[in-house]
PAZA-938104 format. One record per residue (C-alpha): residue number from 1; chain; x, y, z. Coordinates in steps of 0.25 Angstrom, whole numbers, always signed. Layout:
N
<node NUM, "A", <X, Y, Z>>
...
This chain:
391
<node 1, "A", <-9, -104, -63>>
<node 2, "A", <-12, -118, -61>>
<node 3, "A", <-24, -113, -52>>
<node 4, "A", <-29, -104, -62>>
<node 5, "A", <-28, -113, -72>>
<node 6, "A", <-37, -123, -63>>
<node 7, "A", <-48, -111, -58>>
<node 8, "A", <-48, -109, -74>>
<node 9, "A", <-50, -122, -78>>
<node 10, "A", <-62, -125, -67>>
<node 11, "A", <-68, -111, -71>>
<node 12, "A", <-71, -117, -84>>
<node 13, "A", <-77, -131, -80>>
<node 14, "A", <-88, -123, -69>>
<node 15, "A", <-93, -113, -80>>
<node 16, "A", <-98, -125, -88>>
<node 17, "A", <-106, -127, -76>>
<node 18, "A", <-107, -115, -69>>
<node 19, "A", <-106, -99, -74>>
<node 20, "A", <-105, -93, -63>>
<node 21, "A", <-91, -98, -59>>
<node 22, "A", <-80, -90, -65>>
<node 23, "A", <-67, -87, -61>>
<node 24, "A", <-59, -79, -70>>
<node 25, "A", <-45, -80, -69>>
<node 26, "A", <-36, -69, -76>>
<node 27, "A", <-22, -64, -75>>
<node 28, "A", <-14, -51, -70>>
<node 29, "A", <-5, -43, -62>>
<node 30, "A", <-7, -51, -50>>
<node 31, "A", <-7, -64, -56>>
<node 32, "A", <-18, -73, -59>>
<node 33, "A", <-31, -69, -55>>
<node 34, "A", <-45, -76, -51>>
<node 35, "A", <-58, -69, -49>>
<node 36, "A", <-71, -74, -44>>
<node 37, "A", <-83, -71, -53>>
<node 38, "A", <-90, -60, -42>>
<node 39, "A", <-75, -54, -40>>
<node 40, "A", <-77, -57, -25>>
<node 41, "A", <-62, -67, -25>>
<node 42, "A", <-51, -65, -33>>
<node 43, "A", <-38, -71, -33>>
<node 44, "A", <-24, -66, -40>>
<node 45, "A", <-12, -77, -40>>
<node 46, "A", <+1, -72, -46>>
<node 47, "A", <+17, -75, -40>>
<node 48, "A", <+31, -69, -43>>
<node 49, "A", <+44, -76, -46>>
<node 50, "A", <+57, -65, -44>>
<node 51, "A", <+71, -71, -50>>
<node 52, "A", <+82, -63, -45>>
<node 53, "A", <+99, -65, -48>>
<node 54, "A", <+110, -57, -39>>
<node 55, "A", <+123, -53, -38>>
<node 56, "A", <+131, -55, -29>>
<node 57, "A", <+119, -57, -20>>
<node 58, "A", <+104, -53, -18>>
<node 59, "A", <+102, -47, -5>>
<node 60, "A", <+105, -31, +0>>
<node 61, "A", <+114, -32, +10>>
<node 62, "A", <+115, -29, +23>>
<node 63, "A", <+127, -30, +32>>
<node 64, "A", <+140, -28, +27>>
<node 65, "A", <+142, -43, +27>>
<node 66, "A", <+133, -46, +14>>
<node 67, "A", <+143, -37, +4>>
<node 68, "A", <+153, -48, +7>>
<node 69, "A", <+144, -60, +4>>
<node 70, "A", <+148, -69, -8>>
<node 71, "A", <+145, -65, -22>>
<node 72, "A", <+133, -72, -28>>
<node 73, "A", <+124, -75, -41>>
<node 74, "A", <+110, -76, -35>>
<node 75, "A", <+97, -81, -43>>
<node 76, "A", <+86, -83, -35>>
<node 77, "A", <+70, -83, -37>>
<node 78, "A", <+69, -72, -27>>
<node 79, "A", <+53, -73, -25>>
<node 80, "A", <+43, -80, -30>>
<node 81, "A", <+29, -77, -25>>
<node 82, "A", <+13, -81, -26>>
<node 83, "A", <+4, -68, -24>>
<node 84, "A", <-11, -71, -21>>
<node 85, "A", <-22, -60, -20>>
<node 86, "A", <-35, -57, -23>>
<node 87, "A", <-49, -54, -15>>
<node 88, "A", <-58, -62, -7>>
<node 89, "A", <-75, -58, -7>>
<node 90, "A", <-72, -45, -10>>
<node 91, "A", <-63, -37, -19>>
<node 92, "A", <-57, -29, -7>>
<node 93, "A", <-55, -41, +2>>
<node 94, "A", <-41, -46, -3>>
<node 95, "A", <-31, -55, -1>>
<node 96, "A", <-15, -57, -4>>
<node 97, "A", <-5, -67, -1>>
<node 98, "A", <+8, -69, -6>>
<node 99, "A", <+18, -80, -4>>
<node 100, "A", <+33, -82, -8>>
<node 101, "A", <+36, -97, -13>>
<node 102, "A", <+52, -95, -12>>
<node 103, "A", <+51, -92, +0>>
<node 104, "A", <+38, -99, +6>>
<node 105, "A", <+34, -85, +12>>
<node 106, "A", <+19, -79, +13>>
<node 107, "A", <+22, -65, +10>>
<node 108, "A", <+8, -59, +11>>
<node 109, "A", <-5, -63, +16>>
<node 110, "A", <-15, -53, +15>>
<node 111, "A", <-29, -48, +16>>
<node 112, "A", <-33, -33, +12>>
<node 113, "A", <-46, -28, +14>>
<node 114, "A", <-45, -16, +4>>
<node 115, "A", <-63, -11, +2>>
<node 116, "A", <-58, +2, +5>>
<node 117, "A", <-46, +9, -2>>
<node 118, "A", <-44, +19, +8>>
<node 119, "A", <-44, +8, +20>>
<node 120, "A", <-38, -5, +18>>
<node 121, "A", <-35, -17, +27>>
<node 122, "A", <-25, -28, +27>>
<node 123, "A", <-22, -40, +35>>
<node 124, "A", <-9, -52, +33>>
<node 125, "A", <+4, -50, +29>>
<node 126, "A", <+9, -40, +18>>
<node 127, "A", <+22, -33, +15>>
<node 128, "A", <+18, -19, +28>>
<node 129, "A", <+15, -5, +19>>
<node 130, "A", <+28, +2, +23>>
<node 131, "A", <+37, +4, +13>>
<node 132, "A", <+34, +3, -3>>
<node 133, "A", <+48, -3, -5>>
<node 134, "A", <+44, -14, +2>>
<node 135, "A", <+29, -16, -1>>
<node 136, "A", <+31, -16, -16>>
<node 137, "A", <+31, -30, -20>>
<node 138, "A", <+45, -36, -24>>
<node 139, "A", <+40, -37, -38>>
<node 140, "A", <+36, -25, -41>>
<node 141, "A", <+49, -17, -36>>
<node 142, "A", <+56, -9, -45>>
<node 143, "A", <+69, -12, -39>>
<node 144, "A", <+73, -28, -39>>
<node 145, "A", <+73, -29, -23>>
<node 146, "A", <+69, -17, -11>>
<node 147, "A", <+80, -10, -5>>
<node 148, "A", <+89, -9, +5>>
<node 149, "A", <+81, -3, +15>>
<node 150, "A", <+71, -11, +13>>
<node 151, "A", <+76, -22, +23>>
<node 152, "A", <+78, -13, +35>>
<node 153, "A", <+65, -4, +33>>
<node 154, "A", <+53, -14, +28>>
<node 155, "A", <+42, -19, +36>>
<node 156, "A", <+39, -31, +26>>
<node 157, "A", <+29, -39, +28>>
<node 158, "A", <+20, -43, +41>>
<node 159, "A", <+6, -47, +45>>
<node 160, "A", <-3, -37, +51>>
<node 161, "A", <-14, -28, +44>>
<node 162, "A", <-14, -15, +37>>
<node 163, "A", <-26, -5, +35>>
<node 164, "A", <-22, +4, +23>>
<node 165, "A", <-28, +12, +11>>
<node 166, "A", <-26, +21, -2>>
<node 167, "A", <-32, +35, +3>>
<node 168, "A", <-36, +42, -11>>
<node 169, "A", <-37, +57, -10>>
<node 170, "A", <-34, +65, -19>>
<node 171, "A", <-21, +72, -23>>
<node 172, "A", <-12, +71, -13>>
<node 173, "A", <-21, +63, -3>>
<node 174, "A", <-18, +50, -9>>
<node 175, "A", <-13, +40, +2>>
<node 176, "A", <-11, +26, +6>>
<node 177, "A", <-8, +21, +20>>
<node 178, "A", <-7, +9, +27>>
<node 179, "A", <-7, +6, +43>>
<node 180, "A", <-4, -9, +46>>
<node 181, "A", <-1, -15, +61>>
<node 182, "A", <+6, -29, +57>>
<node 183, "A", <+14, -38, +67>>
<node 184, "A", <+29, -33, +64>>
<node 185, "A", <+35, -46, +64>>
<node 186, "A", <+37, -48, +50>>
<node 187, "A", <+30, -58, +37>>
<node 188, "A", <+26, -71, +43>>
<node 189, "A", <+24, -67, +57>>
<node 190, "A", <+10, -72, +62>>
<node 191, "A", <+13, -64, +78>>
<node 192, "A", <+21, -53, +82>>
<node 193, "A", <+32, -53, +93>>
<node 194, "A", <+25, -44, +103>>
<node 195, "A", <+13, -35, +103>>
<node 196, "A", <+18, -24, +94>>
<node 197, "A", <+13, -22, +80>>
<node 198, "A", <+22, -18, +69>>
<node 199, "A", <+11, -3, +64>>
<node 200, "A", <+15, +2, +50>>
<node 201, "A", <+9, +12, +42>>
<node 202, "A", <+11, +20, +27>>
<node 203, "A", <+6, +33, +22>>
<node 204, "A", <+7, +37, +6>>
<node 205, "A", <+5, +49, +1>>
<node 206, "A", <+1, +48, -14>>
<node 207, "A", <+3, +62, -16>>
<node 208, "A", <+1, +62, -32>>
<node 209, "A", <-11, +54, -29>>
<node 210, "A", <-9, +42, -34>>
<node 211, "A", <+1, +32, -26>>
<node 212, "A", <+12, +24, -31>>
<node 213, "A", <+11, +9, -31>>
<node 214, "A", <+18, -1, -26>>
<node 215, "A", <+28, -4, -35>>
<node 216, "A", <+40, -2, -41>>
<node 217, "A", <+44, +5, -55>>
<node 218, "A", <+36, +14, -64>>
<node 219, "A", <+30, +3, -72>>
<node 220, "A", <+17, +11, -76>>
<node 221, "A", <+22, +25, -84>>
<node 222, "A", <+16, +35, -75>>
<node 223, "A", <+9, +46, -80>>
<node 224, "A", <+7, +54, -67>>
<node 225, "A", <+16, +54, -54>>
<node 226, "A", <+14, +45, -43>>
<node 227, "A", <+19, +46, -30>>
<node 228, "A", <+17, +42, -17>>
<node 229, "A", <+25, +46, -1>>
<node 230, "A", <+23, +35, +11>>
<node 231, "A", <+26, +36, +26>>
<node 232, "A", <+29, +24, +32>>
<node 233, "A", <+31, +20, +46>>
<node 234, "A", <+31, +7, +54>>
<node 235, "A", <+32, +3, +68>>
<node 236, "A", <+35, -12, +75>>
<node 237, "A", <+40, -18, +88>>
<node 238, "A", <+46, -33, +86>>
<node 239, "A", <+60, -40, +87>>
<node 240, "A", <+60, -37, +70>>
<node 241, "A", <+69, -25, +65>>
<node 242, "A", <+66, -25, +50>>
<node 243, "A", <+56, -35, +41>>
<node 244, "A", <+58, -43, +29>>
<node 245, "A", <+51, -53, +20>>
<node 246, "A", <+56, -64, +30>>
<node 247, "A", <+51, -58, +43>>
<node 248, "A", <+57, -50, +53>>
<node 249, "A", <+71, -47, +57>>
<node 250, "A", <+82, -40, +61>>
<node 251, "A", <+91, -26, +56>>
<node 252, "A", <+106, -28, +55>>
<node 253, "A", <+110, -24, +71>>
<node 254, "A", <+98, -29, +77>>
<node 255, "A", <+94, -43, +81>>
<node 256, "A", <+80, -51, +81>>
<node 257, "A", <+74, -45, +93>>
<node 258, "A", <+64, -49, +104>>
<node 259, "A", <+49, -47, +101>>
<node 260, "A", <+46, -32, +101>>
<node 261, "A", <+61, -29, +101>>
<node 262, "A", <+63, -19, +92>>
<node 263, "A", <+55, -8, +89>>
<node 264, "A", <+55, -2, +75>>
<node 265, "A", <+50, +9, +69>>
<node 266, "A", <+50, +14, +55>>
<node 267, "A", <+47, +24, +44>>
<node 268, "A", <+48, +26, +29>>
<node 269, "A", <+46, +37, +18>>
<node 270, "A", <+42, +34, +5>>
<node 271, "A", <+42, +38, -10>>
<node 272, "A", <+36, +35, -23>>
<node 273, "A", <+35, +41, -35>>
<node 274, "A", <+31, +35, -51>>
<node 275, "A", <+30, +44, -64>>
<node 276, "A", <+30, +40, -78>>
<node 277, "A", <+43, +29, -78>>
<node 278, "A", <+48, +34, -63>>
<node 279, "A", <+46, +28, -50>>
<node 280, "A", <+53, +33, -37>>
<node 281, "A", <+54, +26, -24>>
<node 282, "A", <+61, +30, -10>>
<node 283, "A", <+59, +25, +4>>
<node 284, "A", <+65, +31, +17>>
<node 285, "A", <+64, +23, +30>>
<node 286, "A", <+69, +25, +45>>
<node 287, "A", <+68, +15, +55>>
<node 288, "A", <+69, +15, +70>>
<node 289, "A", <+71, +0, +79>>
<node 290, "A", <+72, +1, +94>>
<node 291, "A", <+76, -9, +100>>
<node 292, "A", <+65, -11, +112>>
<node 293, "A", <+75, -20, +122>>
<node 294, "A", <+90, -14, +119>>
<node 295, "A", <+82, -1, +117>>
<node 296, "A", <+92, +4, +105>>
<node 297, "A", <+85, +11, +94>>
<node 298, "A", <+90, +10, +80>>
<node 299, "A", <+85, +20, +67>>
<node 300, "A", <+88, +16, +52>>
<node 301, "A", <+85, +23, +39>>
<node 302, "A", <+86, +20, +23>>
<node 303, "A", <+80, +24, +11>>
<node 304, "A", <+79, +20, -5>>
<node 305, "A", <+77, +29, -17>>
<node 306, "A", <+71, +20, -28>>
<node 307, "A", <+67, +25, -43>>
<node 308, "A", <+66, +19, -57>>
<node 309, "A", <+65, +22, -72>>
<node 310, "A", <+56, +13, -82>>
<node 311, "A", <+61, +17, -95>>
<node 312, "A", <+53, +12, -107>>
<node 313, "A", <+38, +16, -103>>
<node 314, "A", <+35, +22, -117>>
<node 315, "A", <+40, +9, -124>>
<node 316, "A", <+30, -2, -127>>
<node 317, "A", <+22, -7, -116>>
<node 318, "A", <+26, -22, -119>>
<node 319, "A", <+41, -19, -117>>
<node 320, "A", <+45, -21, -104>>
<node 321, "A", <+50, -7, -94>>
<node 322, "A", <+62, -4, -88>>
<node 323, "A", <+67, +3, -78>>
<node 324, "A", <+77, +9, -69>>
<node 325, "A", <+76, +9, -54>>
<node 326, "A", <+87, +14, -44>>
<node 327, "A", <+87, +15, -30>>
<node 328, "A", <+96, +18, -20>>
<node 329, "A", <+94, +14, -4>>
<node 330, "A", <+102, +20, +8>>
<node 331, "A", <+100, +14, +22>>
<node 332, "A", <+103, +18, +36>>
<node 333, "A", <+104, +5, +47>>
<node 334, "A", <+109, +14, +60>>
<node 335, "A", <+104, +28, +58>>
<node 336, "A", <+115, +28, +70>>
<node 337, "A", <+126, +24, +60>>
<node 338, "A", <+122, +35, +50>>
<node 339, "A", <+136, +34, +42>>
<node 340, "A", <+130, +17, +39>>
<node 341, "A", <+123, +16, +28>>
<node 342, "A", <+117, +6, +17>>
<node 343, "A", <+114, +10, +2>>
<node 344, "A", <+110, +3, -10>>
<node 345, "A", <+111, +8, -24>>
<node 346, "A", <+101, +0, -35>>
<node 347, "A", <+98, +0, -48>>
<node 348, "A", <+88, -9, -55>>
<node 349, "A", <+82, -11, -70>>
<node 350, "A", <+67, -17, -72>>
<node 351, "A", <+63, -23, -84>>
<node 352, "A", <+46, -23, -83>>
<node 353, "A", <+41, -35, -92>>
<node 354, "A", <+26, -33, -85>>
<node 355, "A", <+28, -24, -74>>
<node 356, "A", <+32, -31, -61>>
<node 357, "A", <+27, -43, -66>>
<node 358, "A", <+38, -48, -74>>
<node 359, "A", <+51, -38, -74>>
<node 360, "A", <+67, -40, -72>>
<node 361, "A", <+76, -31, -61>>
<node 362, "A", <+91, -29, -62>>
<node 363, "A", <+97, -22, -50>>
<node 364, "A", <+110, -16, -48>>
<node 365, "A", <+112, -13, -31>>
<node 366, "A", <+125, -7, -24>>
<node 367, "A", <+125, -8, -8>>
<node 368, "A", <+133, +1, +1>>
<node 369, "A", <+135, -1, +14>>
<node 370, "A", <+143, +8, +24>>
<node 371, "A", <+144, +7, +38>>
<node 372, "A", <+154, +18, +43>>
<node 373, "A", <+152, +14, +58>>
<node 374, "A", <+162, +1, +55>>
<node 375, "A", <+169, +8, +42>>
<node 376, "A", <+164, -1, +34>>
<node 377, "A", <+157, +0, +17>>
<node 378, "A", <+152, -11, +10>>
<node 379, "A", <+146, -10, -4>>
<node 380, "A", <+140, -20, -15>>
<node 381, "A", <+133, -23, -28>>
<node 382, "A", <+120, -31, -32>>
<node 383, "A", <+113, -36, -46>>
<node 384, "A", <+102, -42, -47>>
<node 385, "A", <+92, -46, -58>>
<node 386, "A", <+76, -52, -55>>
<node 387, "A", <+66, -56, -63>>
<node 388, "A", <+52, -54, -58>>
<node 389, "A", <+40, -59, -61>>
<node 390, "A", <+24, -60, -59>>
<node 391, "A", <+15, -70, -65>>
């Protein structure tokens, strides 16, 4: 705001003295916005502050360990973000970056080259096009956090560079894809660990015609049906078995590797669907590691069925919407232990002030865990209540 305020202050004193200077400054979805006078250079500064309270604790489990951890009340700012994007020298050359101050983490640094709708091209870091759980931006879910699966299955974020594109047919022959070779060692790292390349690709099929975004809850009353189908699949040698906002690491059974270790390979299937106050999500991964020096292969599986309800889209546009949003997640970690299994169970409540920008969750969440290999069950409860918003 303070730099704004300054750009605006400075605009005024050079147009005594000179008309041809202007920088219009203006406000919007993205935050604040500047714009140079021939529309060649355009800035968008905004950030996000998410305040979150648990009980008795925050995080999904995962061993049968964390069910016996001590009861807690937990308030916390759980992220607190400065999103920067715009366009340099022409409209289609832009630019993203986006940092988070909690944690003194660059999360995205990105350059898109985007002239052509049908073939795109990007270069940094970036959350990989795999699944749309994980590529919808923690403030615009419709539930208050990912689920279960998501741990196990995601590619998060890693440098490297996509081609991608919207190919816009008509009817049926509406698709968007994108092909990315990245380094497959996880956000931050600058080198991989030997000279494979992690290769991912996704194929949607938006079969109505028109694709669904990404983002959660039917905010917008949708007249007509939209709905799209991906394919997703992803390949990477390294000494990483899964991937998360702090880089690579390790699957429950199997330890930090040597470089190229572990081989990994990995599919998903996806839905989505919005009309009128509905929205359906559903994600179904499988997952292979070999390990390259023990030569033992490993296969896991999960998937999540995810829908919600806004109720009041024929009251007055100035009230807030709520919604109604369930999911339910089941997870697989030995498909050679088919009888141990992993199963979540959620229900959430959104209250919209603007949309995403400014809206309050409460979730409800039951785990059970069964592991019939050792005769052993273990089952638990979570609530959780977050404010989130945009400025």
């Amino acid at each position: 705001m303070f730099i704004c305020i300054k750009l605006h202050a400075f605009q005024n004193d050079e147009v005594k003295n000179n008309d041809t200077i202007h920088v219009p400054v203006q406000y919007n979805a993205k935050g604040f916005e500047l714009l140079s006078k021939d529309r060649r250079f355009m800035i968008q500064i905004g950030g996000r502050l998410q305040f979150r309270y648990a009980y008795p604790n925050d995080q999904d489990p995962i061993t049968f360990d964390d069910f016996d951890t001590e009861n807690r009340n937990i308030f916390k700012i759980n992220r607190t973000r400065l999103k920067v994007g715009g366009h340099a020298y022409q409209p289609w050359l832009k630019y993203y970056f986006e940092y988070e101050l909690g944690g003194s983490q660059l999360l995205d640094f990105r350059i898109m080259v985007e002239k052509w709708p049908c073939l795109s091209f990007k270069i940094g870091q970036w959350k990989t096009e795999y699944s749309r759980e994980r590529v919808i931006s923690s403030g615009n879910q419709q539930m208050m956090e990912r689920s279960l699966i998501n741990r196990p299955f995601t590619l998060d974020r890693q440098q490297g560079i996509t081609v991608y594109g919207h190919l816009d047919g008509a009817g049926l022959a509406d698709f968007n894809y994108f092909i990315a070779a990245l380094t497959g060692n996880g956000i931050g790292a600058r080198d991989n660990d030997d000279e494979n390349l992690m290769y991912s690709g996704r194929l949607q099929w938006n079969f109505i015609g028109e694709g669904v975004p990404m983002s959660g809850s039917a905010l917008i009353y949708q007249e007509d049906p939209i709905a799209s189908l991906a394919l997703a699949g992803a390949t990477n040698t390294s000494q990483y078995t899964r991937f998360s906002s702090a880089g690579g690491g390790s699957l429950e059974g199997f330890e930090r590797g040597d470089p190229g270790q572990y081989t990994v390979d990995q599919w998903l299937l996806e839905s989505a669907f919005k009309y009128r106050s509905f929205s359906w999500h559903s994600e179904y991964h499988r997952k292979q590691i070999l390990d390259n020096i023990n030569n033992t292969e490993s296969y896991l599986r999960g998937y999540f069925l995810q829908g919600g309800w806004i109720f009041n889209h024929s009251d007055n546009e100035n009230r807030p919407l709520l919604e109604i949003a369930m999911r339910y997640t089941f997870h697989q970690p030995n498909l050679d232990l088919p009888l141990n299994s992993e199963e979540e169970y959620s229900l959430a409540f959104n209250c919209f002030f603007n949309r995403h920008l400014n809206k309050l969750t409460a979730d409800v969440t039951v785990f059970d865990f069964d592991d019939d290999s050792i005769n052993r069950e273990a089952s638990g409860f979570r609530f959780r209540v977050q404010y989130d918003i945009s400025f």
